[in-house]
C-alpha positions in Angstrom: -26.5 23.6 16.1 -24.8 20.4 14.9 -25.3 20.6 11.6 -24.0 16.9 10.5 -26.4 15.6 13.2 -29.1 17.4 11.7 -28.3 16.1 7.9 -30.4 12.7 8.1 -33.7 14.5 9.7 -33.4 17.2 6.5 -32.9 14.4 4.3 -35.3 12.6 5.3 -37.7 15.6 5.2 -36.7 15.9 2.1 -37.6 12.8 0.5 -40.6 12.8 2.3 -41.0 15.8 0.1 -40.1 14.8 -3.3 -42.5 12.0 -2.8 -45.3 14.0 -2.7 -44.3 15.9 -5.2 -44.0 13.4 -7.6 -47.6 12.8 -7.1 -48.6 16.3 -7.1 -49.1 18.0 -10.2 -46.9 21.1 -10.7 -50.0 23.8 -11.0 -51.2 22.3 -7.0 -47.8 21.9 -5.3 -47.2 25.0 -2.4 -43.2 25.6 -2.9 -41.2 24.8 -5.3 -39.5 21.4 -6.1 -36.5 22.3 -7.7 -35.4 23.3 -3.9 -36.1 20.2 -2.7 -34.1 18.2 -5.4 -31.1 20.9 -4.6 -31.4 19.7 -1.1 -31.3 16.2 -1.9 -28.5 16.3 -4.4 -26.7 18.3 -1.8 -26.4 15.6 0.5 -26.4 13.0 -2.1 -23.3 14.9 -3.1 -21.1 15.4 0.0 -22.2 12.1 2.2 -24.0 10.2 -0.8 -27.4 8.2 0.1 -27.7 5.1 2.2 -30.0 2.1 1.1 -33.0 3.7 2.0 -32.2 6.6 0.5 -31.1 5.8 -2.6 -33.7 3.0 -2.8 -36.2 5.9 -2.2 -35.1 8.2 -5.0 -34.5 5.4 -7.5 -38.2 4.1 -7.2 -39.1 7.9 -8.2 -37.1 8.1 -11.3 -37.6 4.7 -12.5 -41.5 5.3 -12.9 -43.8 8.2 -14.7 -44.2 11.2 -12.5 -45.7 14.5 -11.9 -41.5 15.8 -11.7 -40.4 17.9 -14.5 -37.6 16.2 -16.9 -34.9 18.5 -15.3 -35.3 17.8 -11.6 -35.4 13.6 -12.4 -32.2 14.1 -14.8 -30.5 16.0 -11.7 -31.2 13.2 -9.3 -30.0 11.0 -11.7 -26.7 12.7 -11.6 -26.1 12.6 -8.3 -27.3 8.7 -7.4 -24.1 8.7 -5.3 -24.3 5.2 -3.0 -22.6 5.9 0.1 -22.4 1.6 0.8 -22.8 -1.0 -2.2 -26.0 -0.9 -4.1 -28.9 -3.3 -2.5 -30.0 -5.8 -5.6 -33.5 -4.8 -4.9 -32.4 -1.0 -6.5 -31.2 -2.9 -9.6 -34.2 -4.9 -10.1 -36.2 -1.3 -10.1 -34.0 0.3 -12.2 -34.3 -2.3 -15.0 -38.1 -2.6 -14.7 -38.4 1.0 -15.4 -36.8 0.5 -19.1 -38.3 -0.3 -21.7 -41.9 0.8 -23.1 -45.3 1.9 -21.9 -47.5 4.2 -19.9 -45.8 4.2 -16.3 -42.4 4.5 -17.9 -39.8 7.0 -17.0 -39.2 9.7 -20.4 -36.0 8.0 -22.6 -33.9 10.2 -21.3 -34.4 9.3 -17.7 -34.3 5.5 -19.4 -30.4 6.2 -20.6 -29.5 8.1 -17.4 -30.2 5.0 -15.4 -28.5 2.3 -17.6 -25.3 4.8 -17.3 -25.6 4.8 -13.9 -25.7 0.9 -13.5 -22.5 0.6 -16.2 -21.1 2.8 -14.0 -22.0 1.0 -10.2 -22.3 -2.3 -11.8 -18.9 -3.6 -10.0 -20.1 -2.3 -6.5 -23.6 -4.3 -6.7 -24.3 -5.9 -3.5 -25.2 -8.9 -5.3 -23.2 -9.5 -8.4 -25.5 -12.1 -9.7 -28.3 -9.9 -10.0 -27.5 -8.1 -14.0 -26.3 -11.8 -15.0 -30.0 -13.2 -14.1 -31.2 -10.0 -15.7 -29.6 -10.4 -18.9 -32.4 -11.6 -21.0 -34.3 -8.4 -19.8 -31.5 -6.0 -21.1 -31.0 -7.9 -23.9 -34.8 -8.2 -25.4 -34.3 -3.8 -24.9 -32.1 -3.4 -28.1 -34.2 -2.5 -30.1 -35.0 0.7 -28.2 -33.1 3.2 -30.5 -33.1 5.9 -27.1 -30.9 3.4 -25.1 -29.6 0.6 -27.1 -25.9 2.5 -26.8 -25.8 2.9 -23.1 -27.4 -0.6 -22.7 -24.8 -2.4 -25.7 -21.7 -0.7 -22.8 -23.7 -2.5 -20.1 -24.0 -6.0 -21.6 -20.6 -5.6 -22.9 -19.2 -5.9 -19.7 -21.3 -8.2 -18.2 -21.4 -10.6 -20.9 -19.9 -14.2 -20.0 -20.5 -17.4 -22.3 -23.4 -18.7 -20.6 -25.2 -15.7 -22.0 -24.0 -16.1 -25.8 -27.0 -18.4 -27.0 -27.6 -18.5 -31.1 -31.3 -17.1 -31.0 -29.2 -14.2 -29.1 -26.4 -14.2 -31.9 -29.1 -14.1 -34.5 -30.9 -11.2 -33.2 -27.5 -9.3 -33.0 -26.1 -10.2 -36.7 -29.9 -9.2 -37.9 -29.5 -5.8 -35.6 -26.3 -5.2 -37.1 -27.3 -5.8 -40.8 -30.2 -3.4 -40.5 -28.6 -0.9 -38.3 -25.1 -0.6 -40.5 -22.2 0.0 -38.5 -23.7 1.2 -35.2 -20.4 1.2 -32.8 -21.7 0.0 -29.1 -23.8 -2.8 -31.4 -20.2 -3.6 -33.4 -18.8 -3.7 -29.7 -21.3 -5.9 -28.2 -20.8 -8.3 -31.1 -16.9 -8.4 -31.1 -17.4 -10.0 -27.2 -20.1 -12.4 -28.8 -17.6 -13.4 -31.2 -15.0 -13.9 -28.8 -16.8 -16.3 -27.3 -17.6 -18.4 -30.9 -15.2 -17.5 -33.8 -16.3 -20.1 -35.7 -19.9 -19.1 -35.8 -19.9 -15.4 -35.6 -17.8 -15.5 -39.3 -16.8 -12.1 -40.8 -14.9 -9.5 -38.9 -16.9 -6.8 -36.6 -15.4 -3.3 -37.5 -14.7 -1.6 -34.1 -13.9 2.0 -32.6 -13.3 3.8 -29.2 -16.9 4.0 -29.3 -17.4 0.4 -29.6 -16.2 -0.2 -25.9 -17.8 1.0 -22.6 -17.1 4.6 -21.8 -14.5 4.8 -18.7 -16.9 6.6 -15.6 -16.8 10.5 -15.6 -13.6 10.8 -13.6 -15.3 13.4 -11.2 -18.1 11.4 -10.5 -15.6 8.2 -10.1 -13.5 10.5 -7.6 -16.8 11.8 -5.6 -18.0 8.2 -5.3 -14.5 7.3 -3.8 -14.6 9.9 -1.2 -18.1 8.9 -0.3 -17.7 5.1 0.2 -14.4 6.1 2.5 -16.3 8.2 4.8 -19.4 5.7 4.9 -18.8 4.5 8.5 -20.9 1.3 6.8 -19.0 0.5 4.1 -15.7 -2.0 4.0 -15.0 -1.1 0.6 -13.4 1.9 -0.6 -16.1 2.1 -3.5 -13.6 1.3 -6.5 -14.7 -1.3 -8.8 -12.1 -3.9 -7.4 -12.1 -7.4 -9.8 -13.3 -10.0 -7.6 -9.8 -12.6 -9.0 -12.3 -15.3 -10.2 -13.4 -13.6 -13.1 -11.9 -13.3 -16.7 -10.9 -9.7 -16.3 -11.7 -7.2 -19.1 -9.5 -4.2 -20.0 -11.6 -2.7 -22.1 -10.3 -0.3 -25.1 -7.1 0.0 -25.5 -7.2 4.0 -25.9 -5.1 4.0 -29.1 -2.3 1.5 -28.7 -1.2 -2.5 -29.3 -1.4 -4.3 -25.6 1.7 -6.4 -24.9 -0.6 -8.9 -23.3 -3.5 -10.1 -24.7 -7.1 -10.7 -22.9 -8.2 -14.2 -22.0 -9.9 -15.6 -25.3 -10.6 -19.3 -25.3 -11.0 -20.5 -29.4 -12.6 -23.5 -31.1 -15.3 -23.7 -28.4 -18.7 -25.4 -28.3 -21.4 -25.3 -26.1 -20.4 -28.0 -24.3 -16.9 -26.2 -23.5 -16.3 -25.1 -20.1 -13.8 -22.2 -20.7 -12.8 -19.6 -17.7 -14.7 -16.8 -19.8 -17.8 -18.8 -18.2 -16.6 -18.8 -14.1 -18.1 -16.2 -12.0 -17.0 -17.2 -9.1 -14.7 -19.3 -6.9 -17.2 -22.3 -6.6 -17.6 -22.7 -9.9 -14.0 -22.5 -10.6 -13.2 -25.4 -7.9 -15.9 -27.2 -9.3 -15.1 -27.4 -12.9 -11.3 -26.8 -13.1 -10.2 -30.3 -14.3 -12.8 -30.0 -17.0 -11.3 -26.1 -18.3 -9.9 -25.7 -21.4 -6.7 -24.3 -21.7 -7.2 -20.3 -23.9 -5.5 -19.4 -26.6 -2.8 -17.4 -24.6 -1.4 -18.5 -21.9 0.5 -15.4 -21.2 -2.7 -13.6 -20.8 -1.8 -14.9 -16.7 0.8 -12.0 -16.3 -2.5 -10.0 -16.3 -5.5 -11.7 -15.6 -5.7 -13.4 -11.9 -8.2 -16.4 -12.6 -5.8 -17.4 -15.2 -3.2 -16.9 -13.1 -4.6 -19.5 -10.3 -5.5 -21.9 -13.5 -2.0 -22.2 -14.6 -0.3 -22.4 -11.1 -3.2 -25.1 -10.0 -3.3 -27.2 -13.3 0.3 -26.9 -14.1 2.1 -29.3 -17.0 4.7 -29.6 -18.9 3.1 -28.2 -22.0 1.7 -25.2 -20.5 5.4 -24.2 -18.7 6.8 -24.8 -22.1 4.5 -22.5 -24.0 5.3 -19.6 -21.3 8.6 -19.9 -21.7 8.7 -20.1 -25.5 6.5 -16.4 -25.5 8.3 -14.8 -23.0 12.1 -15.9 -24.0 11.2 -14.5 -27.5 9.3 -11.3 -26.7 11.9 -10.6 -24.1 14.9 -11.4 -26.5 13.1 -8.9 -29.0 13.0 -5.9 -26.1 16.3 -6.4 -25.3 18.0 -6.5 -29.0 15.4 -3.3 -29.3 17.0 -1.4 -26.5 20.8 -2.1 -27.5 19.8 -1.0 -30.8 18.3 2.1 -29.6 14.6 1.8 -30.7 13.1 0.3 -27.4 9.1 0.5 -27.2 8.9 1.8 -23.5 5.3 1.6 -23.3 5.0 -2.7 -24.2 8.5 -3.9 -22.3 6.5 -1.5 -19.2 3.3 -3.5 -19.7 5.3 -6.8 -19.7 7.5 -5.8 -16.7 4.6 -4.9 -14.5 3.0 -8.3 -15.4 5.8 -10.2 -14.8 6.6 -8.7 -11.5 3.0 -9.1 -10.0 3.3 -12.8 -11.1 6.9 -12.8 -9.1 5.3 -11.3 -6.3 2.2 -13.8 -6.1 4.6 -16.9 -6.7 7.9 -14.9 -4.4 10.2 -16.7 -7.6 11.2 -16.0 -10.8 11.5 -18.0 -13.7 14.8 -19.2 -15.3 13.6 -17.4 -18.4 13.4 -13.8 -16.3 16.5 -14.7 -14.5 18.4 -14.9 -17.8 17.2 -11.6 -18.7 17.6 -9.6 -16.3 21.2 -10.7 -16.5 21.8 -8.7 -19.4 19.3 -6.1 -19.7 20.6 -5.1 -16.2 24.0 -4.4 -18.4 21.9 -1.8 -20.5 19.8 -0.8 -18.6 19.4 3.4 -17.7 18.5 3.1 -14.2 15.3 5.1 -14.7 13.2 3.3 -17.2 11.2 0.8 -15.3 12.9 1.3 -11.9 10.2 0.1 -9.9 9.4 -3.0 -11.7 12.9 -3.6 -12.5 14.0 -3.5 -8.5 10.7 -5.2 -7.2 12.2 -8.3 -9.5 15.2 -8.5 -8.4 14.0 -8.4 -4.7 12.8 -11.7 -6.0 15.2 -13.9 -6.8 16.1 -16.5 -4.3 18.7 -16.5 -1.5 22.3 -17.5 -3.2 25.8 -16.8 -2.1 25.6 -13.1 -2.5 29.0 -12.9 -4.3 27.1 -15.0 -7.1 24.1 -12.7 -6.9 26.0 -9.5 -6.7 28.0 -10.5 -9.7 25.2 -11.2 -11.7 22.2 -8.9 -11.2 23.4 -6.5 -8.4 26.3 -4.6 -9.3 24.8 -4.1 -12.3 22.2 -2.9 -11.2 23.7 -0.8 -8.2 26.0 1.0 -11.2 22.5 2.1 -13.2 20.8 3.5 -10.0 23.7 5.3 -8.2 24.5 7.2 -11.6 21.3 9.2 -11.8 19.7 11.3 -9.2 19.9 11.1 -5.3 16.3 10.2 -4.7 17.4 6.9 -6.5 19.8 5.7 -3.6 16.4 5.9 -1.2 14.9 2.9 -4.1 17.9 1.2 -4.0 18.2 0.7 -0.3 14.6 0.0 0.0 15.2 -3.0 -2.4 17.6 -4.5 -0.3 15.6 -4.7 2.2 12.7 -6.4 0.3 16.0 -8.2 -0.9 16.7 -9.5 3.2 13.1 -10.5 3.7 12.8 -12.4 1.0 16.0 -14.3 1.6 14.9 -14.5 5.3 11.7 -16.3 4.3 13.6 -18.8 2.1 16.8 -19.6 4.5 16.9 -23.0 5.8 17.7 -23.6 9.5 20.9 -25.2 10.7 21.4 -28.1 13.3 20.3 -26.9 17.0 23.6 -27.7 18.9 26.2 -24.6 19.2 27.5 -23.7 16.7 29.0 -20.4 14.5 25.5 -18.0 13.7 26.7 -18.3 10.0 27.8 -21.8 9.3 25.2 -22.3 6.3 25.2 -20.6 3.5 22.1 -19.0 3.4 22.9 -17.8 7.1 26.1 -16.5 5.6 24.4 -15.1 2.7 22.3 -12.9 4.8 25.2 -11.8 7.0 27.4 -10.9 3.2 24.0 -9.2 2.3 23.9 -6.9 5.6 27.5 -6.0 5.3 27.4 -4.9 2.0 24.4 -3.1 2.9 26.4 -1.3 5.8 29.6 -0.4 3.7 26.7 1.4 0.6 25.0 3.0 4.2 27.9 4.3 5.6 29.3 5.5 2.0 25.3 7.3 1.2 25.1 9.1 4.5 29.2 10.6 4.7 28.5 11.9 0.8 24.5 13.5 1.1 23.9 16.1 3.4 20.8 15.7 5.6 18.7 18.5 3.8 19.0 17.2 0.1 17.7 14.0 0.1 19.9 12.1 3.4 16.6 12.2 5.4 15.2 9.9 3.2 18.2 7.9 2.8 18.7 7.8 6.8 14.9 6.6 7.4 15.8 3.5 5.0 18.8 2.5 6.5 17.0 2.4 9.8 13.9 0.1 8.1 16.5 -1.9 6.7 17.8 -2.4 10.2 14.7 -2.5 12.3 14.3 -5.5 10.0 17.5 -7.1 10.1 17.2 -6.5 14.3 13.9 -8.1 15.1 13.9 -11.0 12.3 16.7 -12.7 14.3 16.3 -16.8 14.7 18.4 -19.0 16.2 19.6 -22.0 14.4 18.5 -19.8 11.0 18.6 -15.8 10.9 21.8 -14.9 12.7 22.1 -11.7 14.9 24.1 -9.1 12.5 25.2 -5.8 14.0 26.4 -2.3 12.0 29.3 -1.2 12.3 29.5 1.0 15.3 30.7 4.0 13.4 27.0 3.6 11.6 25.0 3.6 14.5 27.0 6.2 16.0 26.6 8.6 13.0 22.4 8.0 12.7 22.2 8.9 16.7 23.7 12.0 16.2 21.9 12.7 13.0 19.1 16.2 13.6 16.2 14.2 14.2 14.4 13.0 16.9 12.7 10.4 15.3 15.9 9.3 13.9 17.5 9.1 17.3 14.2 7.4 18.7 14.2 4.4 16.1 18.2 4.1 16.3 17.9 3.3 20.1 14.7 1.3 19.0 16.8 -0.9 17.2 19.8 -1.1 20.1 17.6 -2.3 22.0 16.0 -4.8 20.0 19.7 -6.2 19.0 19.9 -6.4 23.3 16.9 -8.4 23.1 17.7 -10.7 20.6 21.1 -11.5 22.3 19.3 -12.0 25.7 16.9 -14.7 24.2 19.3 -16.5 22.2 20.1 -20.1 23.7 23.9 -19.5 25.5 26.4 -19.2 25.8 26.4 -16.8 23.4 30.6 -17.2 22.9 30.0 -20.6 21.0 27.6 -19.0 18.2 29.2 -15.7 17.9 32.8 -14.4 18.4 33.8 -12.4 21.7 34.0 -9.3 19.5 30.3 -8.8 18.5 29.7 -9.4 21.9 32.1 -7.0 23.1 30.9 -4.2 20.4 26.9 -4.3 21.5 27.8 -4.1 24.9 30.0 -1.2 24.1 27.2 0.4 22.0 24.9 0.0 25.0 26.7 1.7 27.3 27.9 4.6 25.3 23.9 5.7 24.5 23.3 5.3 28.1 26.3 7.5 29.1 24.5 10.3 26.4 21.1 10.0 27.5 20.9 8.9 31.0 23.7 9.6 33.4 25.4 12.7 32.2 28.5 10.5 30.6 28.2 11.8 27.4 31.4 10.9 25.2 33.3 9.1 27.8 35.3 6.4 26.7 36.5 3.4 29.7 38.0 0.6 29.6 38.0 -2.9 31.9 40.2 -4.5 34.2 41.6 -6.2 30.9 42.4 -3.0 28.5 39.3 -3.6 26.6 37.1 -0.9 25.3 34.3 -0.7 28.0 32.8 2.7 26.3 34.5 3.8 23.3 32.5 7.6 23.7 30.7 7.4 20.6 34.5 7.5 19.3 35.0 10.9 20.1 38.8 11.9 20.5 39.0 13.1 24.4 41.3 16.2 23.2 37.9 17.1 20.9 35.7 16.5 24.1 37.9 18.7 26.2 37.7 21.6 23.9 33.6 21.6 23.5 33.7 20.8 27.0 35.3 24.5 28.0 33.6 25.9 24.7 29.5 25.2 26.6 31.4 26.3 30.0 32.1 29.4 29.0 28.7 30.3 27.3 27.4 29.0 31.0 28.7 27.6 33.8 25.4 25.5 34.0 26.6 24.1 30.7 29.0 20.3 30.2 29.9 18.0 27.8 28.4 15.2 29.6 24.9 16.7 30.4 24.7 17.8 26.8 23.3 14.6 25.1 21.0 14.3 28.3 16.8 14.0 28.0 16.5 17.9 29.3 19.2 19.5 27.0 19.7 17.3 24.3 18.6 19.7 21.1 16.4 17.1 19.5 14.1 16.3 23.0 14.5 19.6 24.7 11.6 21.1 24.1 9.6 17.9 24.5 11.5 17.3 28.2 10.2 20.8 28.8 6.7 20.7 27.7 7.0 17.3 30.2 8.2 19.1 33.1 5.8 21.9 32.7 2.5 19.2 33.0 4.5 17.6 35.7 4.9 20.6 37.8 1.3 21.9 37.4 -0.1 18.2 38.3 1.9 18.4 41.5 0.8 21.6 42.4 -2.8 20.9 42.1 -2.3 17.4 44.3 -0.5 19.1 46.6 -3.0 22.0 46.9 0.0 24.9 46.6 -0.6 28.8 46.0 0.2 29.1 42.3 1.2 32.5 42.8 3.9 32.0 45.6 5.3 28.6 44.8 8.9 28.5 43.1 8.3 27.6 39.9 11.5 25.7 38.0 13.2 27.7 35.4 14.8 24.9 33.4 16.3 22.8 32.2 16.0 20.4 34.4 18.7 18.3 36.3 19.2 16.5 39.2 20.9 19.3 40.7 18.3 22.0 39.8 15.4 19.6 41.1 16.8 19.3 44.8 17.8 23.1 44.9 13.8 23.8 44.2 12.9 21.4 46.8 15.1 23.4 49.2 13.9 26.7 47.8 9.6 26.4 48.0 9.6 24.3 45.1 7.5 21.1 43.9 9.2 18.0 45.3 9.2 15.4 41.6 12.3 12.7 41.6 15.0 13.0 39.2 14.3 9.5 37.6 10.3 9.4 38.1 10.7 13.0 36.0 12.9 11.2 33.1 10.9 7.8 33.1 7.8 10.6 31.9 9.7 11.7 29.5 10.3 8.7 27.7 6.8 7.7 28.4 5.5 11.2 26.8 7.8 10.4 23.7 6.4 6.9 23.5 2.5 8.1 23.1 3.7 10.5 20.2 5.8 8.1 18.4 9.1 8.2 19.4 8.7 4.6 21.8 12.0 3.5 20.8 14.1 5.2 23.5 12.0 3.8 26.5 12.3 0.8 24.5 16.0 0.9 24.9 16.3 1.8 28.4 14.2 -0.8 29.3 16.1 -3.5 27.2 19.5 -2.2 29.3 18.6 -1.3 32.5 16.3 -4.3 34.1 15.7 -2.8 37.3 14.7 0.4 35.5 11.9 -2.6 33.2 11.1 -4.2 37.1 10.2 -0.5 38.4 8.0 1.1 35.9 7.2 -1.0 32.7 3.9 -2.4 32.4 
């Protein structure tokens, strides 16, 4: 039986169930309920409840019933949404608060304003608790849920709720009450909004603030909303960037950044505490007041778009003037010895998503990264620290070496060998962010690096080839140089397929490099090395010619050379055979093998097996890294021509392996399947393609046209 197919029918029963129950007194009811809540709250748990659904059981507990307190508590619980929650279920749950006869018991009451703190950012409508709030707010004097429902108005708060009939209730609440913590809580945001009216300080504690969501529950509700095939969202309460964002406690500790607070206002202010949304932001942003903070943007996105939109003088100014003097203060703390880890963190990570969102940095930054990058451990910060580097903008890279990344190259390569993945990684976050900003140079032929941005980004490869070439000779493959390998390859797939004429010029590796990834122990490795031959092929072949007037005769000379020597290894049995041309020029350089070396390993596979050569060894069939895939190939090859060609499975010669050209027309002679030598190694590269490896058909297509004309697509 499928069982997942038989989940909505049981639910459905289900519910059907609990209805009547609920209207059944306990005494009359046939079975028991308590299995019928287990069933609900098992699915509720595992695939959570669709609208209908959850619309169903919330209608239950937000009304008197004939269900026992337990049962509606456990529903309660496990009110997991599996899409975002219809506004119609909010509107039910708040009119089952309060007083009177049809009322749900207190308890049930606090469960459900939990339950909306908790789904309040996944509302389908997030309008719906705003036009409630007089509802909630006329509740606080219900001593059952006035803590649960001060966390709940807390957060959903904004200035066009803060009205003084609303601030009188609260002082007179808290007078009577003493210092009640969610009341003290709910008046420090009231006071936020008017200092000047709301006099007196509110005393406040970790219970003042909204309680974070049960981290189980959270997680559960997470996995829920991925598998709804419905919902879009992943179910975590995203922040919809045109809304003052609230961090809530501070668990403890000072924040570095402060929240948005906009002071001295009246109630003819229109302060970005009050926008909601993004047409009430377009619509009254020349009329918003600047808040008290401006710094508060590292953190908070509305006031990041404020500042960026409404920019001035003043407002640059009073950036600067924080930041220069909090960073000045974190840096003298750090030579001295007593750094604060967890503040210059906070302002690190703020500054680097603002560098991200405007792809610059500030002069202010720039100046101090210039000398904390002299103290720095290479650890502390590492991430934020690289991500802002990758930011500054495209220089001669002698100038930016000698000022941010030697410096920082010295911090990272002295710890451990996991770093030297991070730091290759940033350059190449480094190369497309310089490739974004280079200009373009006159169209007419000329040298590929004539401006200095184009020559920027060819001093930024090399160097990157030279610290490659260094990282892969030093780390062995098994601690750590897999890593390091697949990030020199990123950085060249990049680099390979971001050429431009006129702008991005075409910069190869040094031979040696490539050379020394092909043969790495990895098929992947090999399959995204002759990925990005090819793509350097491509590039060259739709550049405007002649080539020789943009780039010299030798870069020309090497590709070509690179080309041929990978198709000596993998195509026609050529494997580490150097040639030269009519003019003494390197035609294939064999992968710069020394033939006295090739010789010996030659005689060395001879004598294990005359079958065996140095030139067939690099091949598709016996090359260690696609062996096994070339045979798993052959074998579905075989047994597809045998069924076509209606032969006796039990008397046809069946191929041995591996397969050459050789061994294939031998089994056509002997009562064999009849499968050509080229159709059989086109497959192969195919079968690599559909399980990720695509870059070696990629590359025989880029060299051999006629072998593109035949079979590509």
């Amino acid at each position: 039986m499928d069982l997942e197919g038989e989940r909505p029918a049981v639910l459905h029963d289900a519910l059907e169930s609990l209805e009547r129950a609920s209207r059944t007194p306990a005494k009359q009811r046939a079975s028991k309920v308590s299995a019928v809540v287990d069933a609900i709250c098992r699915h509720a748990f595992d695939k959570g409840l669709d609208e209908d659904s959850l619309r169903t059981v919330v209608q239950i507990a937000s009304r008197k019933t004939e269900l026992d307190q337990t049962s509606v508590t456990t529903l309660v619980k496990n009110l997991y949404p599996a899409q975002r929650v219809p506004a119609d279920v909010v509107v039910t749950v708040v009119s089952g608060l309060g007083q009177g006869k049809g009322k749900p018991s207190p308890g049930s009451q606090n469960g459900l304003v939990k339950w909306l703190t908790i789904v309040h950012e996944i509302i389908d409508d997030p309008n719906v608790l705003p036009r409630l709030y007089g509802v909630l707010f006329g509740m606080l004097d219900m001593i059952s849920i006035r803590t649960s429902l001060c966390h709940l108005l807390s957060l959903i708060t904004r200035r066009k709720h803060v009205k003084p009939f609303r601030i009188q209730q609260l002082l007179e609440l808290s007078r009577s009450l003493g210092n009640e913590p969610a009341l003290q809580g709910l008046l420090r945001i009231y006071k936020d909004y008017y200092p000047d009216i709301i006099l007196g300080s509110t005393s406040t504690s970790r219970n003042s603030f909204p309680p974070l969501p049960d981290p189980e529950w959270r997680t559960r509700l997470l996995v829920i909303q991925q598998r709804s095939v419905a919902a879009n969202e992943d179910g975590t309460q995203q922040h919809n960037g045109f809304k003052v964002l609230r961090k809530g406690p501070k668990r403890g500790r000072i924040s570095a950044i402060p929240d948005v607070h906009t002071y001295h206002t009246n109630e003819t202010s229109v302060t970005l505490e009050g926008i909601d949304n993004v047409e009430d932001f377009v619509e009254k942003l020349d009329r918003i007041e600047p808040p008290g903070q401006l710094i508060s943007f590292l953190t908070d996105p509305l006031l990041q778009k404020y500042v960026d939109l409404k920019s001035s003088p003043i407002t640059s100014r009073r950036i600067e003037l924080w930041l220069s003097t909090c960073l000045e203060e974190q840096y003298e703390a750090v030579k001295a010895g007593t750094p604060d880890p967890l503040y210059l963190s906070e302002i690190l990570s703020g500054l680097l998503r603002h560098a991200q969102y405007t792809k610059s940095l500030s002069p202010v930054v720039q100046a101090f990264l210039k000398e904390y990058l002299l103290v720095w451990d290479g650890l502390q910060d590492i991430d934020a620290i690289l991500g802002l580097l990758s930011c500054i903008q495209i220089q001669p890279f002698q100038d930016a070496y000698a000022s941010y990344l030697s410096a920082a190259e010295r911090a990272v390569t002295g710890q451990h060998p996991e770093c030297y993945d991070q730091l290759l990684r940033f350059y190449t976050d480094l190369l497309r962010q310089w490739m974004n900003q280079a200009s373009p140079q006159p169209r007419r032929p000329g040298p590929a690096t004539a401006t200095p941005d184009q020559r920027a980004l060819h001093d930024l490869a090399s160097h990157v080839s030279s610290l490659s070439t260094s990282l892969l000779l030093s780390l062995p493959f098994s601690s750590g140089g897999s890593n390091i390998t697949s990030s020199i390859l990123t950085f060249y797939e990049l680099l390979s397929t971001s050429s431009a004429p006129y702008r991005i010029p075409i910069v190869l590796p040094p031979m040696s490099l490539i050379y020394t990834l092909a043969l790495s122990p990895s098929a992947t490795t090999l399959s995204r090395v002759c990925g990005m031959i090819g793509a350097y092929k491509t590039a060259f072949n739709k550049h405007p010619g002649p080539i020789r007037h943009f780039y010299p005769q030798e870069i020309v000379d090497a590709i070509n050379c690179c080309l041929r020597d990978i198709y000596n290894l993998l195509w026609i049995s050529r494997a580490l055979v150097a040639s030269k041309d009519a003019e003494g020029k390197d035609k294939a350089s064999g992968v710069f093998c020394d033939p006295a070396l090739r010789e010996a390993l030659n005689t060395y596979l001879g004598d294990i097996d005359r079958e065996y050569a140095i030139q067939t060894a690099f091949g598709l069939s016996n090359n260690p890294m696609l062996a096994a895939s070339s045979a798993a190939v052959w074998r579905q090859l075989e047994a597809v021509e045998i069924d076509a060609r209606g032969y006796d499975r039990s008397s046809i010669n069946w191929h041995k392996g591996p397969v050459s050209q050789r061994s294939l027309d031998v089994l056509r002679r002997n009562g064999g399947v009849d499968v050509d030598w080229e159709l059989y190694r086109v497959h192969v590269l195919q079968w690599l393609e559909e399980r990720g490896c695509a870059g070696l058909k990629e590359f025989m297509f880029a060299s051999s046209d006629a072998l593109k004309k035949k079979y590509g697509a």
